[in-house]
C-alpha positions as CSV (number, residue, x, y, z in Angstrom):
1,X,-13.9,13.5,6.2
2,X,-10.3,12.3,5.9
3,X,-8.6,9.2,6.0
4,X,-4.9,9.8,7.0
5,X,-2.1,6.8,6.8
6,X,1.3,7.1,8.0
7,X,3.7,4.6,6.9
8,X,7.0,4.1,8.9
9,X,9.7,5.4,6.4
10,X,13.5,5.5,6.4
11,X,13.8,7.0,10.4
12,X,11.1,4.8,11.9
13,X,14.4,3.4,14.3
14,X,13.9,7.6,16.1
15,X,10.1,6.7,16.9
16,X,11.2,6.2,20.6
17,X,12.6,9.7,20.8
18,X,9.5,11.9,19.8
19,X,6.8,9.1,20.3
20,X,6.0,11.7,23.5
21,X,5.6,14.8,21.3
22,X,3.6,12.5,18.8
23,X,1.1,11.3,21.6
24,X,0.4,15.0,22.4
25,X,-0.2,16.0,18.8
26,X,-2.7,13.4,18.7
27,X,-4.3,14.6,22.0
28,X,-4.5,17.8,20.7
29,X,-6.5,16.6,17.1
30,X,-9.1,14.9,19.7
31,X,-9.2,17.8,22.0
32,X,-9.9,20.3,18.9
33,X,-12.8,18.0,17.8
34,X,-11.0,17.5,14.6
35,X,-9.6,13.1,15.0
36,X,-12.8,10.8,15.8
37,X,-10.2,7.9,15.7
38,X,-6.8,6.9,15.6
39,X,-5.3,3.3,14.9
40,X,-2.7,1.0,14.1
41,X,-1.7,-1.0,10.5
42,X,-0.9,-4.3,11.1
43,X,1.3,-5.6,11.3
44,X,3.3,-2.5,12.6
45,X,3.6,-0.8,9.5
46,X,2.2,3.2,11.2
47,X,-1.1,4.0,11.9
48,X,-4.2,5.9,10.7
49,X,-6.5,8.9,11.9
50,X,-9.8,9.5,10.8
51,X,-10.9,13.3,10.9
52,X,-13.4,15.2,10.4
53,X,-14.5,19.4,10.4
54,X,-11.7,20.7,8.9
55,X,-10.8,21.4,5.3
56,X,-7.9,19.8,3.6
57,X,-4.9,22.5,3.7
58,X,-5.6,23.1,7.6
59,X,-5.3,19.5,7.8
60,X,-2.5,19.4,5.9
61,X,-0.9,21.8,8.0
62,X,-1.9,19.9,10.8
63,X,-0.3,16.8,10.0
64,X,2.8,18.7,9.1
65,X,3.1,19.5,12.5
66,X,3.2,15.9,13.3
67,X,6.8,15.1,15.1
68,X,6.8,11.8,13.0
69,X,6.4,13.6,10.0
70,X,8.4,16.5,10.5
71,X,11.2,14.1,11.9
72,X,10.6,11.6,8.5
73,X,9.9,9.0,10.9
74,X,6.1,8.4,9.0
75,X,4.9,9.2,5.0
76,X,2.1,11.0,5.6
77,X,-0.8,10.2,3.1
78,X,-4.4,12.4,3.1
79,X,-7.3,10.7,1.7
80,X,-10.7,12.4,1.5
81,X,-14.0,10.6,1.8
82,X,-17.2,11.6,0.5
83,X,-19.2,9.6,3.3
84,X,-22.1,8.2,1.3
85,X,-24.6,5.1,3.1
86,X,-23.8,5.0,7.4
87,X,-25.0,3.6,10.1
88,X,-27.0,5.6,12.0
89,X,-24.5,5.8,14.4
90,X,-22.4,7.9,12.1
91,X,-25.1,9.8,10.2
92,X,-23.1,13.0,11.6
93,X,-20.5,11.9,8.7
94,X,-22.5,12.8,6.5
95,X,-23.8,16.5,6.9
């Protein structure tokens, strides 16, 4: 599993012009079964997607193809997590 932040950098004021393209990337991580969540950092400093089933240099690639990365309107960062205790609710983390 994969923790990903991204951080508004230097061209966050051209958000507005590809926030389109960036809402359709993100429909397209849920719609390949690979984001189980996407969110903001408060106060507006970017936001976050959790993923899951996929290894680390496809999602790399994937989040290259992000139009806020490849525009340097977000820092992409990838964090993996080792799920260790759940809830139940999220025992699929685990396998």
């Amino acid at each position: 599993m994969y923790l990903i932040t991204l951080k508004f950098a230097a061209n966050k004021a051209s958000a507005p012009d590809h926030l389109d393209a960036h809402k359709a990337w993100i429909a397209r991580g849920f719609e390949d079964g690979i984001f189980l969540m996407t969110g903001t950092i408060e106060p507006q400093a970017g936001g976050v997607v959790l993923a899951h089933n996929v290894d680390r240099a496809a999602l790399e690639a994937r989040v290259g193809e992000d139009p806020f990365v490849a525009e340097g309107i977000v820092s992409a960062e990838i964090i993996g997590v080792a799920p260790g205790r759940t809830d139940d609710r999220l025992a699929f983390l685990k396998a």
